[in-house]
C-alpha positions in Angstrom: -21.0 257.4 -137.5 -21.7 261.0 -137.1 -19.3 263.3 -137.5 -17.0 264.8 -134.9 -17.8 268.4 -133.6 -15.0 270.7 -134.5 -14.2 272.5 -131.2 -12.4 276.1 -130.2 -9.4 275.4 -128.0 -6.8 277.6 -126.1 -3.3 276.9 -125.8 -0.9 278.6 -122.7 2.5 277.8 -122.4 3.4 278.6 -119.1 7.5 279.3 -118.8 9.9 281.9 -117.7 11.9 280.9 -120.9 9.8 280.4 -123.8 9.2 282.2 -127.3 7.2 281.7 -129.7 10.4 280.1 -131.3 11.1 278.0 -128.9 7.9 277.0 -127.4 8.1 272.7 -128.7 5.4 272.1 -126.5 2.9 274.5 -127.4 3.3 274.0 -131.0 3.1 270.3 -130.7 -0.2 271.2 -128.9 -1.3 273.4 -132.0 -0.5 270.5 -134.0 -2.0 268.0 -132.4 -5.8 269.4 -132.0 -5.2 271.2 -135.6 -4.5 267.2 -136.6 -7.5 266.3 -134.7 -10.0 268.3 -136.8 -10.3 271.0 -134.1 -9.5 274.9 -134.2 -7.0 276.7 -132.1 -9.0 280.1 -130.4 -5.5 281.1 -128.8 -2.1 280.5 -128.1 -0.3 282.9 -125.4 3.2 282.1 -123.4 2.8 283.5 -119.9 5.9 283.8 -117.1 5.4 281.3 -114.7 3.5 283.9 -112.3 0.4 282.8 -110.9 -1.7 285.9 -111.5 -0.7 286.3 -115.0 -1.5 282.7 -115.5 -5.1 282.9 -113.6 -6.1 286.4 -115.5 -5.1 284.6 -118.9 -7.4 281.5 -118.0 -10.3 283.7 -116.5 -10.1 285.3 -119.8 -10.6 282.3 -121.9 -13.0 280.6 -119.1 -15.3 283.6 -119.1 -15.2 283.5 -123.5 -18.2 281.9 -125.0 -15.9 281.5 -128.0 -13.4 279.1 -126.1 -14.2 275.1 -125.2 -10.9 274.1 -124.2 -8.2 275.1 -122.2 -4.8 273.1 -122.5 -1.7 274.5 -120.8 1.8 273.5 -120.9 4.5 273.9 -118.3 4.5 274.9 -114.4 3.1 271.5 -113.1 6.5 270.6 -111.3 8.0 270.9 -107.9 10.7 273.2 -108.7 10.8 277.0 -108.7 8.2 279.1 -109.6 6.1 276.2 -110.5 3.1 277.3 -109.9 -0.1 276.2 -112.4 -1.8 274.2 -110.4 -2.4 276.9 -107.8 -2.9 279.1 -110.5 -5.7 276.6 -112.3 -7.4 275.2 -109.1 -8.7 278.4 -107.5 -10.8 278.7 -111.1 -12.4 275.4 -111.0 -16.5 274.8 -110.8 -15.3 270.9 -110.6 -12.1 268.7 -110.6 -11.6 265.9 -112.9 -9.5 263.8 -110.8 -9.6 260.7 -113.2 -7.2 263.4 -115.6 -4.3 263.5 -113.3 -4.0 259.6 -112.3 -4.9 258.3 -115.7 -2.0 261.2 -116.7 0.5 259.8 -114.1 -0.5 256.0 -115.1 0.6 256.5 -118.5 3.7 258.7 -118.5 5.0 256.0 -115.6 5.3 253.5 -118.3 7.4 256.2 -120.2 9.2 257.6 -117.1 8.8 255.7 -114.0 8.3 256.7 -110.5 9.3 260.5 -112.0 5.7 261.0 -113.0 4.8 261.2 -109.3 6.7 264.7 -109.6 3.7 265.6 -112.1 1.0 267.4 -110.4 -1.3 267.9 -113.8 -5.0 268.7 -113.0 -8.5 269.0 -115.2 -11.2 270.4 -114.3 -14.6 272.1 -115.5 -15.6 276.3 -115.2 -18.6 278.0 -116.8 -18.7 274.9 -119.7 -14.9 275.2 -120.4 -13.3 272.3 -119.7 -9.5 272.7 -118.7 -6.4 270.6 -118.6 -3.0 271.1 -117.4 -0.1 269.4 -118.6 3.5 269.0 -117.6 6.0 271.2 -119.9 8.4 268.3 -122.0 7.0 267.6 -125.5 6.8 264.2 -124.4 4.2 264.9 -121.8 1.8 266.5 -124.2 2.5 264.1 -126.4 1.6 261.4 -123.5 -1.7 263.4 -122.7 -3.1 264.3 -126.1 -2.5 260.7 -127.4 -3.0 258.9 -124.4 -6.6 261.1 -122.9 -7.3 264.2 -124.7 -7.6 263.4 -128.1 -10.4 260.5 -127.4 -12.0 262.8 -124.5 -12.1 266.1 -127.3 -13.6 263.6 -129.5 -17.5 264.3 -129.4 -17.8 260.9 -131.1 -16.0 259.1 -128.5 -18.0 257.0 -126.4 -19.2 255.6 -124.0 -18.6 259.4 -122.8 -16.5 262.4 -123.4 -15.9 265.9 -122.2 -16.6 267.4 -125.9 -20.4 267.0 -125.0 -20.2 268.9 -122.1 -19.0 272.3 -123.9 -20.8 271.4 -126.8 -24.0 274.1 -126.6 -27.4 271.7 -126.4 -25.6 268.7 -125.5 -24.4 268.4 -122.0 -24.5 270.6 -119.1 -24.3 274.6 -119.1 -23.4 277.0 -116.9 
């Protein structure tokens, strides 16, 4: 089997409560892709403000040096939840298979609750993004359940590591 290609991931916690201290989700995240073989490019907790949110991921979209987006947090109904407004706008293309296979698996967890979640994915200038809810469990749920084969360059019959992968899928 050949071996996996490493890549350069992002991770934004997206709360108006969160530290560095505190932030379960985002380290679980860290831990997670670090587990995986991968390597963290960033890590940043923004407020829950949609322009602070989009100027952070426009940053990292626009960054040869970053693969992956993952954020935590903001996909909710309540509040200034607000990521997926934030997210969308910066989309070249939706992955709309991320969001029901998402919804699919944390129903088994949490029932009919999971329609609350309005996680997305998408693609933008070869960095391929996905928004997650903000509970530990939920990024638990979608690394385990999605990202972790999809990241996997090795995984087949396709994945979304080829398409940021330089010389193997689709650029630009």
């Amino acid at each position: 089997m050949e071996p996996m290609v490493a890549l350069n991931i992002a991770i934004l916690t997206i709360s108006d409560t969160r530290t560095e201290e505190n932030d379960r989700s985002g380290q679980q995240l860290v831990e997670c892709l670090s587990a995986a073989g991968h390597r963290l490019a960033d890590k940043r907790i923004v407020a829950d403000d949609i322009y602070q949110i989009r100027a952070i991921v426009a940053q990292w979209i626009a960054d040869a040096g970053v693969q992956v987006v993952i954020t935590t947090g903001g996909t909710g109904f309540t509040g200034r939840d607000s990521t997926p407004e934030a997210i969308s706008v910066l989309l070249d293309k939706h992955i709309e298979g991320f969001g029901e296979r998402f919804r699919q698996l944390s129903g088994e967890e949490i029932g009919s609750s999971t329609i609350q979640s309005r996680c997305l994915g998408g693609l933008a200038n070869a960095t391929v993004i996905f928004c997650l809810p903000g509970s530990t469990g939920a990024c638990r749920t979608g690394w385990e359940g999605i990202l972790k084969e999809q990241l996997d360059s090795r995984h087949k019959p396709c994945n979304f590591a080829n398409l940021v992968i330089p010389g193997r899928g689709q650029h630009g």
